[in-house]
N, CA, C and O atoms as CSV, one atom per row, in Angstrom:
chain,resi,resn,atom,element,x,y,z
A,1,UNK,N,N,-84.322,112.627,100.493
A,1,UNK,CA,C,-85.365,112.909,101.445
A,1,UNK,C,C,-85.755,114.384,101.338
A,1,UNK,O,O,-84.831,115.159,101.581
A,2,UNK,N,N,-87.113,115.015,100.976
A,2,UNK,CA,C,-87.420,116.052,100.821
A,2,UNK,C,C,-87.821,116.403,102.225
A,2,UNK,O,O,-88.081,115.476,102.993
A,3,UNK,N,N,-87.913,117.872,102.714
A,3,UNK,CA,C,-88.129,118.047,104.149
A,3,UNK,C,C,-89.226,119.336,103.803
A,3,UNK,O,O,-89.439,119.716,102.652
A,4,UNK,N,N,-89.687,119.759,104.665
A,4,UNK,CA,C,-90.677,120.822,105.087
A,4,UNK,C,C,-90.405,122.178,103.791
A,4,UNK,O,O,-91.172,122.571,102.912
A,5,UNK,N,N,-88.616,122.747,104.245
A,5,UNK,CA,C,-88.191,123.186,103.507
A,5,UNK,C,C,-88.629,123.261,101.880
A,5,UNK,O,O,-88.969,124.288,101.292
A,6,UNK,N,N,-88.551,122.187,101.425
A,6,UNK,CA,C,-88.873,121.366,99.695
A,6,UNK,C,C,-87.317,121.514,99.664
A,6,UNK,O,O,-86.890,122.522,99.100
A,7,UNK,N,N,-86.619,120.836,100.079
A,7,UNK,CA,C,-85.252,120.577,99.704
A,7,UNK,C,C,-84.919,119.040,99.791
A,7,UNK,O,O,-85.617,118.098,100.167
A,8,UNK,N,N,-83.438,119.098,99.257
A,8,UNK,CA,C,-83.240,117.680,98.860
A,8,UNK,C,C,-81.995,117.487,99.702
A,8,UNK,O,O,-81.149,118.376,99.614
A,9,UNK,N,N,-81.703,116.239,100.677
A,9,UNK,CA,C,-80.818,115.823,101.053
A,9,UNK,C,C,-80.163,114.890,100.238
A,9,UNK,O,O,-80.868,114.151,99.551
A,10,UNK,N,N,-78.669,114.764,100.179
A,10,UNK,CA,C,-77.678,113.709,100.293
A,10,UNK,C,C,-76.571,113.537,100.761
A,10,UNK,O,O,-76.148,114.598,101.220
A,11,UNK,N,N,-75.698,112.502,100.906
A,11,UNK,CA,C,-74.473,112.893,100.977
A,11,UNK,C,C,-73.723,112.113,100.353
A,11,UNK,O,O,-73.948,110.961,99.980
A,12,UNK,N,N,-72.442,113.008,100.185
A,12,UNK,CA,C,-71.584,112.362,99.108
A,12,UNK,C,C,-70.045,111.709,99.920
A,12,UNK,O,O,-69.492,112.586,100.583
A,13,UNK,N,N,-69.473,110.618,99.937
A,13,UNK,CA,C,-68.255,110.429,100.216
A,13,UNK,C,C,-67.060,110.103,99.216
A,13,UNK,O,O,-67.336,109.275,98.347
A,14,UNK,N,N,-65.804,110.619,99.209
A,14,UNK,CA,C,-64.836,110.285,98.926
A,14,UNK,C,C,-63.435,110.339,99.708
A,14,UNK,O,O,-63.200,111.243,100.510
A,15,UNK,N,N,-62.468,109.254,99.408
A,15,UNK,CA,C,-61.663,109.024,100.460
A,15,UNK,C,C,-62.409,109.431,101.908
A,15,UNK,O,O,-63.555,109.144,102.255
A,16,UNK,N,N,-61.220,110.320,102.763
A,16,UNK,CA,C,-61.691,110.643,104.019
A,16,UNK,C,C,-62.310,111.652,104.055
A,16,UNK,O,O,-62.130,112.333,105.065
A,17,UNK,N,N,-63.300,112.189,102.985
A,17,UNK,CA,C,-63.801,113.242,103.171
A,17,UNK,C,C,-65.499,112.717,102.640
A,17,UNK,O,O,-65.945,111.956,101.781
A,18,UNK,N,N,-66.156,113.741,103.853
A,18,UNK,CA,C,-67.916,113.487,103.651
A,18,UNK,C,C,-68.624,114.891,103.247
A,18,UNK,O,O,-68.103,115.892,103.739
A,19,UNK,N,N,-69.759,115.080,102.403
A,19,UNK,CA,C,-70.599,116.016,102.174
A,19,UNK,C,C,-71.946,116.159,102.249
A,19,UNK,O,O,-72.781,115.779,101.428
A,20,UNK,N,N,-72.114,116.727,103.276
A,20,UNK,CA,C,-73.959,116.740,103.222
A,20,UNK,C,C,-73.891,117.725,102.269
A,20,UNK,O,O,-73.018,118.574,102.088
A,21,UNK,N,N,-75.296,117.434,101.464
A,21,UNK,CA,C,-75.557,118.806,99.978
A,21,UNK,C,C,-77.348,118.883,100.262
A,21,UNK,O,O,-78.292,118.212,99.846
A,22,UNK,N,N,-77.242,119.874,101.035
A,22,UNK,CA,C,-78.825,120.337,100.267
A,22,UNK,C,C,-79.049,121.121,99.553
A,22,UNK,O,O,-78.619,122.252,99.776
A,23,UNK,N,N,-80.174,120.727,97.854
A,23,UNK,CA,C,-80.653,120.434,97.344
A,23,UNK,C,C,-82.149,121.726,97.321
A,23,UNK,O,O,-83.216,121.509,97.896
A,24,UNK,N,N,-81.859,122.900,96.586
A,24,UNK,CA,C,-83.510,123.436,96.959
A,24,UNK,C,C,-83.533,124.222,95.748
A,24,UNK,O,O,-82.671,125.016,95.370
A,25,UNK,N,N,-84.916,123.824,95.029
A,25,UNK,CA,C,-84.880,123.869,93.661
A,25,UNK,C,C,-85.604,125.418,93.693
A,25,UNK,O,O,-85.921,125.874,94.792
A,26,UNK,N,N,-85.860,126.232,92.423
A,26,UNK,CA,C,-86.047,126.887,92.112
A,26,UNK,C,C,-85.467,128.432,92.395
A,26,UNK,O,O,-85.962,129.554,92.497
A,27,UNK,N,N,-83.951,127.760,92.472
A,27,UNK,CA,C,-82.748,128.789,93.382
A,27,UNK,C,C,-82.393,129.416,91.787
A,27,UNK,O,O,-82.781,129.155,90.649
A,28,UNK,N,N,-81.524,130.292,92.344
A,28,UNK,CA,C,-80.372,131.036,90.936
A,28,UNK,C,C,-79.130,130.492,90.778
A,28,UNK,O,O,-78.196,131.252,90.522
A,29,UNK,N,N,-78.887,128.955,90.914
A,29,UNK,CA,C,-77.963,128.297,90.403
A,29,UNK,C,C,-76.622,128.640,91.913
A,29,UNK,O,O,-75.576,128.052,91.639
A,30,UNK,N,N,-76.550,129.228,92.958
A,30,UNK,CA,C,-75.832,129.734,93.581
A,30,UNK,C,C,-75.319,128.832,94.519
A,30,UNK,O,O,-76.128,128.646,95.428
A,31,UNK,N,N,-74.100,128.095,94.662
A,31,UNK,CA,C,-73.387,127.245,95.148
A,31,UNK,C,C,-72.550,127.630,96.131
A,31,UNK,O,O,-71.493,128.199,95.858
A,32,UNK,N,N,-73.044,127.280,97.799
A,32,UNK,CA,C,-72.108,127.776,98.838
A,32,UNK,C,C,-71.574,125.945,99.840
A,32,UNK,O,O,-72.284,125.164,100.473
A,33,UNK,N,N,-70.437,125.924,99.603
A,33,UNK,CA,C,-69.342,125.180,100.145
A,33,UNK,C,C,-69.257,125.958,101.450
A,33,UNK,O,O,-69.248,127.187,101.377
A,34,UNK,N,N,-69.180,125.220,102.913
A,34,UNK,CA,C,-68.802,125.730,104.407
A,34,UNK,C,C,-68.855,127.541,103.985
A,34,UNK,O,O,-67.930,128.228,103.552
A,35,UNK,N,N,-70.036,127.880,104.245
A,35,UNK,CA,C,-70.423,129.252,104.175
A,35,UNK,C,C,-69.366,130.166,103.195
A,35,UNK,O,O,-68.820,131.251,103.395
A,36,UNK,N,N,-69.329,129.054,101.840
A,36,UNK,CA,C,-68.543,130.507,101.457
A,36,UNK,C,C,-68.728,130.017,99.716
A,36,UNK,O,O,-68.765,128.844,99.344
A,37,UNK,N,N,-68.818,131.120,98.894
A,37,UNK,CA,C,-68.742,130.854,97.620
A,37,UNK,C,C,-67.836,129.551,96.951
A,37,UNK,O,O,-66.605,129.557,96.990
A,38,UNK,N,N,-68.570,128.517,96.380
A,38,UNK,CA,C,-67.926,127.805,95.286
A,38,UNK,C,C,-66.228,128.483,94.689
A,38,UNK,O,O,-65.051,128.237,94.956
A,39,UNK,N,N,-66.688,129.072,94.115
A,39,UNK,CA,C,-65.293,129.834,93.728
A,39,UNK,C,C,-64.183,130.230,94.749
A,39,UNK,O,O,-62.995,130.156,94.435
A,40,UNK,N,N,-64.574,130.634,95.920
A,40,UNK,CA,C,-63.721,131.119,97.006
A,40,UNK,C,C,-63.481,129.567,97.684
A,40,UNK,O,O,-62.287,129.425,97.948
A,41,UNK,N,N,-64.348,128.294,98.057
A,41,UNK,CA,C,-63.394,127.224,98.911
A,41,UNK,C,C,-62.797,126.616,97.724
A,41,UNK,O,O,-61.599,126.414,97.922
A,42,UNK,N,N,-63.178,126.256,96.589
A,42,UNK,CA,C,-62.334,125.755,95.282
A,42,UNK,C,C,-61.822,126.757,94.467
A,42,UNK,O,O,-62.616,127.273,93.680
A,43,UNK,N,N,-61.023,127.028,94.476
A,43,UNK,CA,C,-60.167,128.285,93.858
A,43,UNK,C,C,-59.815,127.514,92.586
A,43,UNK,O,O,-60.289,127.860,91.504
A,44,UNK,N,N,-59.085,126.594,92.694
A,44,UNK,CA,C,-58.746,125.631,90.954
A,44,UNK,C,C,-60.382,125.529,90.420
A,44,UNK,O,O,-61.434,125.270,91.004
A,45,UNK,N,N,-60.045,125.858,89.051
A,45,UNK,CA,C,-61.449,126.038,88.161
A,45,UNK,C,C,-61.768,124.920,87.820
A,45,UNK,O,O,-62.914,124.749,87.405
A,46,UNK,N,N,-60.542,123.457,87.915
A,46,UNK,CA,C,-61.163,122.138,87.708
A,46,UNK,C,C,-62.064,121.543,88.852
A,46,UNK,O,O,-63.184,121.045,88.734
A,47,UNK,N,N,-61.491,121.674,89.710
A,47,UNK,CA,C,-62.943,121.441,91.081
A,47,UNK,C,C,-63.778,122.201,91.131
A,47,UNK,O,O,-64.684,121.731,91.819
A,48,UNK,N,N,-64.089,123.500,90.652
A,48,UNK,CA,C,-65.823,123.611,91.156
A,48,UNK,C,C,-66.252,123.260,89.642
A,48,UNK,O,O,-67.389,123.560,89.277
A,49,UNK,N,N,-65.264,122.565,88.665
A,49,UNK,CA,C,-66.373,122.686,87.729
A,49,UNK,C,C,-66.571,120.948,87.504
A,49,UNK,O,O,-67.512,120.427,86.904
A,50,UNK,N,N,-65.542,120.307,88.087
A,50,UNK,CA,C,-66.003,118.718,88.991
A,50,UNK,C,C,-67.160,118.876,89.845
A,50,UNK,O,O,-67.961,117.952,89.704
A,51,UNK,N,N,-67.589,119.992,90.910
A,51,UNK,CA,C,-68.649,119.685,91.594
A,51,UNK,C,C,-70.162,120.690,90.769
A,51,UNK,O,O,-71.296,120.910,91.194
A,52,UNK,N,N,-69.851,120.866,90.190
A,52,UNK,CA,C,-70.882,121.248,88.989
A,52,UNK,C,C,-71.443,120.771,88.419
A,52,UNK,O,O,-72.632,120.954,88.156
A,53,UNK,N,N,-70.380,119.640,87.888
A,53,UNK,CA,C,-70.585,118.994,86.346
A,53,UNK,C,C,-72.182,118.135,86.495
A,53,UNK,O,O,-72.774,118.322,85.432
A,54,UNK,N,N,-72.910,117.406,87.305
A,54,UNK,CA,C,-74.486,116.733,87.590
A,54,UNK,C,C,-74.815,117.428,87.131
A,54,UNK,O,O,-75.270,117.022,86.062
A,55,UNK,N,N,-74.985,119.156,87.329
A,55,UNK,CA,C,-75.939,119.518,86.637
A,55,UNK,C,C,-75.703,119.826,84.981
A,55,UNK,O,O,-76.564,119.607,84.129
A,56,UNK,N,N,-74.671,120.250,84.772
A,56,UNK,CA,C,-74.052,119.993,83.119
A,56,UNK,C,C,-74.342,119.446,82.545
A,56,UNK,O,O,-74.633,119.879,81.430
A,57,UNK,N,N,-74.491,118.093,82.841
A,57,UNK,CA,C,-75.262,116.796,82.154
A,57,UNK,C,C,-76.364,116.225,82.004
A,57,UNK,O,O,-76.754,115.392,81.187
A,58,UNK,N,N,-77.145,117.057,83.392
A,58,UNK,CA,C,-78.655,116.581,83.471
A,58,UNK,C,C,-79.302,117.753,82.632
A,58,UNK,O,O,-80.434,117.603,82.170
A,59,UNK,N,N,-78.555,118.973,82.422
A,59,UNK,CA,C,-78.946,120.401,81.721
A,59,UNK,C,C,-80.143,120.748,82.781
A,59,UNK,O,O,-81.365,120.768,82.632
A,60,UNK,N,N,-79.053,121.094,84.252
A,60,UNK,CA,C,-80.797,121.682,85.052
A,60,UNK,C,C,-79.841,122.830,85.509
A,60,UNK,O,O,-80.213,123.259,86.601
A,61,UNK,N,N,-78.798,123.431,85.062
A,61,UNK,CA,C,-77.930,124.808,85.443
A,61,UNK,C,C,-78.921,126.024,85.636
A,61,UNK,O,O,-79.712,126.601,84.890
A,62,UNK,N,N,-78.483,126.190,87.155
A,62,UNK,CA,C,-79.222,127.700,87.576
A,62,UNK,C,C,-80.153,127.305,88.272
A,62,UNK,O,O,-80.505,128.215,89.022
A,63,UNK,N,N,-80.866,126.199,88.436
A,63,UNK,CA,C,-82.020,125.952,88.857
A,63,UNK,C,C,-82.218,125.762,89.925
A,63,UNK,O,O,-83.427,125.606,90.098
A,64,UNK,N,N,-81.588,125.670,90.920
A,64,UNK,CA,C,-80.872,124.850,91.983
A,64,UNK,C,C,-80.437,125.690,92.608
A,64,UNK,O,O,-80.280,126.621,91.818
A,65,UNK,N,N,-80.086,126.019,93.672
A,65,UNK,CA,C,-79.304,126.268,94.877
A,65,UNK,C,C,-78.954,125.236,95.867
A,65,UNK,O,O,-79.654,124.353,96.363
A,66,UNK,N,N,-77.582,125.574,96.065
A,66,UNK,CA,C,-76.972,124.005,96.836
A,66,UNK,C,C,-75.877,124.940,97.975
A,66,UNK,O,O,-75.176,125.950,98.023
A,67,UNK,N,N,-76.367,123.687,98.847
A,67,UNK,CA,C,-75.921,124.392,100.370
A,67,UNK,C,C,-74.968,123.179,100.789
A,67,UNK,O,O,-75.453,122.083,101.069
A,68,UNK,N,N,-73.893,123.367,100.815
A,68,UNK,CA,C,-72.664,122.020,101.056
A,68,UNK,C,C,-72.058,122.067,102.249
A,68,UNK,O,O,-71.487,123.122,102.526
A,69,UNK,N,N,-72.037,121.107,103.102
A,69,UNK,CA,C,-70.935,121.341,104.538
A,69,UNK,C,C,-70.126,119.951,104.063
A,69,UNK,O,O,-70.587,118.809,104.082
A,70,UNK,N,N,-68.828,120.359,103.642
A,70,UNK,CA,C,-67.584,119.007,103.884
A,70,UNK,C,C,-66.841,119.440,104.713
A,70,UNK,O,O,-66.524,120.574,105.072
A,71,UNK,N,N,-66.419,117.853,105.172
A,71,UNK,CA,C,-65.554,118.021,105.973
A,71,UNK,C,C,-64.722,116.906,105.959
A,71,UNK,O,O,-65.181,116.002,105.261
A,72,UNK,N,N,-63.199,116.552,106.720
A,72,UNK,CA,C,-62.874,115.338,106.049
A,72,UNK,C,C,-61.939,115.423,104.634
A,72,UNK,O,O,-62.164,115.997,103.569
A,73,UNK,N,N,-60.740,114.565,105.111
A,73,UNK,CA,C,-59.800,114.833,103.387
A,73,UNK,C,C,-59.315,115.999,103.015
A,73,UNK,O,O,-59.425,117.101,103.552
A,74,UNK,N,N,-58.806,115.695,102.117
A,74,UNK,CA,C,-58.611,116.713,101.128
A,74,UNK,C,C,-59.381,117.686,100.433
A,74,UNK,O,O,-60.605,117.587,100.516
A,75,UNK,N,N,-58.931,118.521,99.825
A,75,UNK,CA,C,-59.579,119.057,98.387
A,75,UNK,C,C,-60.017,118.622,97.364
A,75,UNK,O,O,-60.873,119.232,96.723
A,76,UNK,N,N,-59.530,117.495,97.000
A,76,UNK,CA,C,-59.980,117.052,95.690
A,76,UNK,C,C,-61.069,115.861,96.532
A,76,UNK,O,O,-62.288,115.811,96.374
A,77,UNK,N,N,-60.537,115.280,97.118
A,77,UNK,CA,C,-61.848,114.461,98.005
A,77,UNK,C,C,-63.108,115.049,98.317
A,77,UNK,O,O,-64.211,114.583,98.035
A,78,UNK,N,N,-62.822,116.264,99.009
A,78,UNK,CA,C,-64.493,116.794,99.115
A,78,UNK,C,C,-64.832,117.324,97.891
A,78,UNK,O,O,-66.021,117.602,97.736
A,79,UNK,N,N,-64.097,117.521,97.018
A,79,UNK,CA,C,-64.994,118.314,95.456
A,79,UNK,C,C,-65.514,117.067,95.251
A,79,UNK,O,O,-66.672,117.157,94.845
A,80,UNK,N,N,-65.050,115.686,95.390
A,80,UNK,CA,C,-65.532,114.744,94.320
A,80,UNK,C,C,-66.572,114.531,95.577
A,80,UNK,O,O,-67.727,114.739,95.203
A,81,UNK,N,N,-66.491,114.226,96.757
A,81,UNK,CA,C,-67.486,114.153,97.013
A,81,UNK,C,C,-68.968,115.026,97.395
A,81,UNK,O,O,-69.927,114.423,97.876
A,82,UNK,N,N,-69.002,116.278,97.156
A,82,UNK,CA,C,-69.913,116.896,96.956
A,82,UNK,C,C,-70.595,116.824,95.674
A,82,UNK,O,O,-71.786,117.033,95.439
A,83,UNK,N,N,-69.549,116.456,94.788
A,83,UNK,CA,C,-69.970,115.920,93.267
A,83,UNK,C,C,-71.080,114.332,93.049
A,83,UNK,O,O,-71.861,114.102,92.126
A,84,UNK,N,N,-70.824,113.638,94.018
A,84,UNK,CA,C,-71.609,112.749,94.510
A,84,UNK,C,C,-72.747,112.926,95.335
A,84,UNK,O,O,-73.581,112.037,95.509
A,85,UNK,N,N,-72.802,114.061,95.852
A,85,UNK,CA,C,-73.995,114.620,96.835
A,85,UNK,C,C,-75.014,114.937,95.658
A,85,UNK,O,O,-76.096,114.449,95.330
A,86,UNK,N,N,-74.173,116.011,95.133
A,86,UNK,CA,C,-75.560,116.406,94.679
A,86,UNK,C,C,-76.010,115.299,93.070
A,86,UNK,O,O,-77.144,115.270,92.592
A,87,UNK,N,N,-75.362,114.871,92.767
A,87,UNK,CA,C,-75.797,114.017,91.848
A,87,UNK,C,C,-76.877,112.910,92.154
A,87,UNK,O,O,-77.754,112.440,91.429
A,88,UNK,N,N,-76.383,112.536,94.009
A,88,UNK,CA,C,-77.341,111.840,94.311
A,88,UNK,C,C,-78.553,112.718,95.264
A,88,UNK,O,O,-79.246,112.074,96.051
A,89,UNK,N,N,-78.695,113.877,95.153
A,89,UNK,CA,C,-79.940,114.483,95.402
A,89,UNK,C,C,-80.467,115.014,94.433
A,89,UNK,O,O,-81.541,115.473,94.822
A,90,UNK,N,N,-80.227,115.340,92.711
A,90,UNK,CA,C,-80.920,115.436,91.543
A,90,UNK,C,C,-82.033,114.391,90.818
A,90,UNK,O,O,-83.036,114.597,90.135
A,91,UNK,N,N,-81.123,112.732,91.474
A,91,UNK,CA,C,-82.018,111.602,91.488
A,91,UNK,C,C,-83.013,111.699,92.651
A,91,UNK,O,O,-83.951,110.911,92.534
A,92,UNK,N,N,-83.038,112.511,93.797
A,92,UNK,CA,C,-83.896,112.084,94.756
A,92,UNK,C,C,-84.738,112.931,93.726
A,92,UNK,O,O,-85.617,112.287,93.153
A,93,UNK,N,N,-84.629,114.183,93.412
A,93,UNK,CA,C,-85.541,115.524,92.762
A,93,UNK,C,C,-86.202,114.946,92.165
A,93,UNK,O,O,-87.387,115.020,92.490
A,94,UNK,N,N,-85.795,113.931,90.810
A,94,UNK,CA,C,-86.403,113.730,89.698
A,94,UNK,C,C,-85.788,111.815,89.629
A,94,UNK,O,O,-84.738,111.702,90.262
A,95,UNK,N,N,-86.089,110.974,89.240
A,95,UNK,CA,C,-85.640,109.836,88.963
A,95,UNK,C,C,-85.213,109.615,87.879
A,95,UNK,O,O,-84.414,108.684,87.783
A,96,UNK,N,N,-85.515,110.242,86.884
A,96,UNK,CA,C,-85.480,110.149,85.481
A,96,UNK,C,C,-83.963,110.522,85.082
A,96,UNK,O,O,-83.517,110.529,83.935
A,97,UNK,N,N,-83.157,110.877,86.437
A,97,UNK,CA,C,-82.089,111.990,85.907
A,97,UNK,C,C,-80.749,110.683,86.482
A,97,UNK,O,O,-79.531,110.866,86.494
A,98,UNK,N,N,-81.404,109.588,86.846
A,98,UNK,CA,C,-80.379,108.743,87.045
A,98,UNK,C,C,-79.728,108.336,85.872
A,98,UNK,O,O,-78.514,108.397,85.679
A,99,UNK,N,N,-80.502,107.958,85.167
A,99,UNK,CA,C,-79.333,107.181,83.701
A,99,UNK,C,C,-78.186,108.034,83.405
A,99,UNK,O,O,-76.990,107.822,83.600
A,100,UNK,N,N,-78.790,109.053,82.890
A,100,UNK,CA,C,-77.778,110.191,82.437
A,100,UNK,C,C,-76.173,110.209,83.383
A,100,UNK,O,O,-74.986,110.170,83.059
A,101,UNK,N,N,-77.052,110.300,84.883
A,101,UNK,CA,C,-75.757,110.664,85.926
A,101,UNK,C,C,-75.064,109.367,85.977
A,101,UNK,O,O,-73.874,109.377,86.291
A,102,UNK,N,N,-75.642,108.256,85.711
A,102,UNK,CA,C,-74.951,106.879,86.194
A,102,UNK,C,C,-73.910,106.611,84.586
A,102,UNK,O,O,-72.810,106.060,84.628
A,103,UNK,N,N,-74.429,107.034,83.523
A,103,UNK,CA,C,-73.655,106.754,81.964
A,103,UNK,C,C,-72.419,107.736,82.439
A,103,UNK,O,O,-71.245,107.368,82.485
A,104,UNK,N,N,-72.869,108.987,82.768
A,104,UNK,CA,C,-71.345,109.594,83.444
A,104,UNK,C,C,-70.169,109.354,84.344
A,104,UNK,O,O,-69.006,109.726,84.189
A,105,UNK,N,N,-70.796,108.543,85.477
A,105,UNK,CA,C,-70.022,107.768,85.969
A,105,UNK,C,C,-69.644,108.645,87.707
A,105,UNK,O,O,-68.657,108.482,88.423
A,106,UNK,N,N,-70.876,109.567,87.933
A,106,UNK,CA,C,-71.813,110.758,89.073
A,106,UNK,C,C,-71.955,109.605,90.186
A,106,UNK,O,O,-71.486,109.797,91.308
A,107,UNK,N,N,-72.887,107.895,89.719
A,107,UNK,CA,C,-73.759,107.976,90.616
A,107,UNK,C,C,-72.660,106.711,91.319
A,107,UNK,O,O,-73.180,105.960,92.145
A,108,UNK,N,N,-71.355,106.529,91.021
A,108,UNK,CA,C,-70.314,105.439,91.542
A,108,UNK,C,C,-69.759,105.765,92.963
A,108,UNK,O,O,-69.474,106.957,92.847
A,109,UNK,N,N,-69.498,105.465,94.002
A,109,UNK,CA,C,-68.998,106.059,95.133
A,109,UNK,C,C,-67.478,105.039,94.968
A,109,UNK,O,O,-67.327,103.817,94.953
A,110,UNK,N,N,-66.239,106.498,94.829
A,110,UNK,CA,C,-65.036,105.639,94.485
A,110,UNK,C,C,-64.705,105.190,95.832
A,110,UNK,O,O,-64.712,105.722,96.942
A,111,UNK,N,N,-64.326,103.694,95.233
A,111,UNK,CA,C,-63.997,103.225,97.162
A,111,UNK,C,C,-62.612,103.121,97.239
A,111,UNK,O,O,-62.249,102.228,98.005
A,112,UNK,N,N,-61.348,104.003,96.466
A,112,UNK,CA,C,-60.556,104.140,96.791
A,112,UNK,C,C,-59.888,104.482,97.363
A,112,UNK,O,O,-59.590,105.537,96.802
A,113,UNK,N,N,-59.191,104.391,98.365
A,113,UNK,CA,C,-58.704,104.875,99.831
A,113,UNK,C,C,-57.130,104.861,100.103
A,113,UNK,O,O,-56.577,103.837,99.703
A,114,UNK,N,N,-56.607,105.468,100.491
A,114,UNK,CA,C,-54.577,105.542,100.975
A,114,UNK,C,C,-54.592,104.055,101.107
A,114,UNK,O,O,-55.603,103.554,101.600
A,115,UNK,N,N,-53.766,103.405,100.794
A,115,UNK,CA,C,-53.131,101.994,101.877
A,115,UNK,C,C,-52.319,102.125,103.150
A,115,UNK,O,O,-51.411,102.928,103.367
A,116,UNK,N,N,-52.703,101.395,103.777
A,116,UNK,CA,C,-52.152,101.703,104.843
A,116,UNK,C,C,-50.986,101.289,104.843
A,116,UNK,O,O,-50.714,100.505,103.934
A,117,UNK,N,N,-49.774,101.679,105.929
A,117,UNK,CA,C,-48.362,101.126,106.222
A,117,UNK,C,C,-48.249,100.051,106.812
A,117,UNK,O,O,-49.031,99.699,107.695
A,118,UNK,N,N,-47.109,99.264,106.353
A,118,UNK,CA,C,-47.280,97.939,106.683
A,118,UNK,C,C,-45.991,98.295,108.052
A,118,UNK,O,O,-45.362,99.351,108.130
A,119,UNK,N,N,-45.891,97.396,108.778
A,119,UNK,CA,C,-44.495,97.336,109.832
A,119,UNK,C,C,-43.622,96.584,109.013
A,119,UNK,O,O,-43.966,95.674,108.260
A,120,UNK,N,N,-42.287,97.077,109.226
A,120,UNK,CA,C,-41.132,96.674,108.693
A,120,UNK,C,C,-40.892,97.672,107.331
A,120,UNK,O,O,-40.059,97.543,106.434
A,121,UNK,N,N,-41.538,98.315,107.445
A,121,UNK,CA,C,-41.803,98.804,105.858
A,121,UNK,C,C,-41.833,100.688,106.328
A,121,UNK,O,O,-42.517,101.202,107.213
A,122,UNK,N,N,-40.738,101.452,105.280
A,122,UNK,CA,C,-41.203,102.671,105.332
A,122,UNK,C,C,-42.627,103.231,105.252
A,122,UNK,O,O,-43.261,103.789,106.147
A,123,UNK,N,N,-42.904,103.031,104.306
A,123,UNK,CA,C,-44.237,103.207,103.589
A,123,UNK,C,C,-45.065,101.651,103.499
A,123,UNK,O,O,-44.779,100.529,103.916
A,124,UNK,N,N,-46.492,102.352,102.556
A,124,UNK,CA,C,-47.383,101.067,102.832
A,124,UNK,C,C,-46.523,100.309,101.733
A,124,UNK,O,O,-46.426,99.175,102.202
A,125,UNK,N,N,-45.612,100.340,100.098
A,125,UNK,CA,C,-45.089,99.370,99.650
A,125,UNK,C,C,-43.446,99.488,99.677
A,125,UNK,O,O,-42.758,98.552,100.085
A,126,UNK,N,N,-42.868,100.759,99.191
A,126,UNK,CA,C,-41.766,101.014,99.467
A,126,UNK,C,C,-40.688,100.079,100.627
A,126,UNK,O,O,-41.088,99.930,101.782
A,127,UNK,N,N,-39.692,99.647,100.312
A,127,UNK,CA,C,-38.578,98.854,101.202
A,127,UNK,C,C,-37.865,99.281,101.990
A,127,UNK,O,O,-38.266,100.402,102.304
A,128,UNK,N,N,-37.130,99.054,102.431
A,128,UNK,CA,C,-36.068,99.650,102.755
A,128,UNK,C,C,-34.789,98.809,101.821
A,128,UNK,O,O,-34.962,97.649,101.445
A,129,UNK,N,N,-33.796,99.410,101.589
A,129,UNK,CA,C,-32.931,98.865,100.762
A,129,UNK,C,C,-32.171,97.640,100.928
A,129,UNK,O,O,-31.545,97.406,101.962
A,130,UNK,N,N,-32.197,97.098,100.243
A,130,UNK,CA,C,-31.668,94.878,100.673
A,130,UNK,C,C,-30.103,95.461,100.227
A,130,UNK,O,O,-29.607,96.204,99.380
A,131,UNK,N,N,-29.685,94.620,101.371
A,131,UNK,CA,C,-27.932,94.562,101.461
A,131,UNK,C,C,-27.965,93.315,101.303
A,131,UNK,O,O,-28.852,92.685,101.878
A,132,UNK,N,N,-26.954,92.598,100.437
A,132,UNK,CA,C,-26.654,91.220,100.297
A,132,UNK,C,C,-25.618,90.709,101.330
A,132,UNK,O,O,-25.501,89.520,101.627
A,133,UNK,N,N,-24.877,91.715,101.851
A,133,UNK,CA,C,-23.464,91.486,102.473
A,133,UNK,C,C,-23.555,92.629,103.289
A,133,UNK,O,O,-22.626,92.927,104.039
C-alpha cells in the first residue's frame, strides 16, 4: 500500500515475532530497526545481511530506505521477519521483482512455530524416564 508519503508498507512475520517495514524509495540505502542502526539492533553480520539479502537479489541496493518496528520473538525471528517485510514491499514497489524473490525463497512465510508442552510430559516430546520395576 503506497501512502501520501510514496512509501511502501508491509509486514513480515516469523515465529512470535512481527515487522512493519516501510518502504521509501529513492533513499541512500539506510536501514533503521526500532530507531536504531541495522548494524547496532543486529550486531551478528549474518542477520542484517539475512534482512538485506531482497535487495541483493532484486539488485535495487542503496535505493531504498527502510524504516522497521519489530517486535515479538527473538532475534533471529524478527531478522527473518523483516526479511519478509521488505521483500514483500519491493513486490508492492515493482511486481516484476516477485519471481526473483519467490525463486529465493523471500516471498514464503515460515509457519514454523515452538511446539507446545504436552501434560505428563517435561517438555513438548521429551519423557520422563520409564522404570520397569
Amino acid at each position: 500500500m503506497a501512502t501520501a508519503l510514496n512509501q511502501f508498507i508491509a509486514v513480515g512475520r516469523r515465529k512470535n515475532a512481527v515487522a512493519r517495514v516501510y518502504l521509501r524509495p529513492g533513499g541512500s540505502g539506510k536501514v533503521v530497526v526500532n530507531k536504531r542502526e541495522l548494524t547496532e539492533y543486529f550486531p551478528t553480520i549474518w542477520r542484517s545481511t539475512s534482512v538485506t539479502s531482497p535487495f541483493d537479489v532484486t539488485e535495487t541496493t542503496g535505493q531504498f530506505d527502510v524504516v522497521i518496528n519489530a517486535k515479538g520473538g527473538g532475534m533471529t525471528g524478527q531478522a527473518e521477519a523483516c526479511r519478509l517485510g521488505i521483500a514483500r514491499a519491493l513486490v508492492e514497489f515493482n511486481e516484476e521483482l516477485r519471481k526473483p524473490l519467490r525463486d529465493a525463497g523471500y516471498m514464503t512465510r515460515d509457519p514454523r512455530a515452538v511446539e507446545r508442552k504436552k501434560y505428563g510430559q517435561p517438555k513438548a516430546r521429551k519423557r520422563f524416564q520409564f522404570s520397569k520395576r
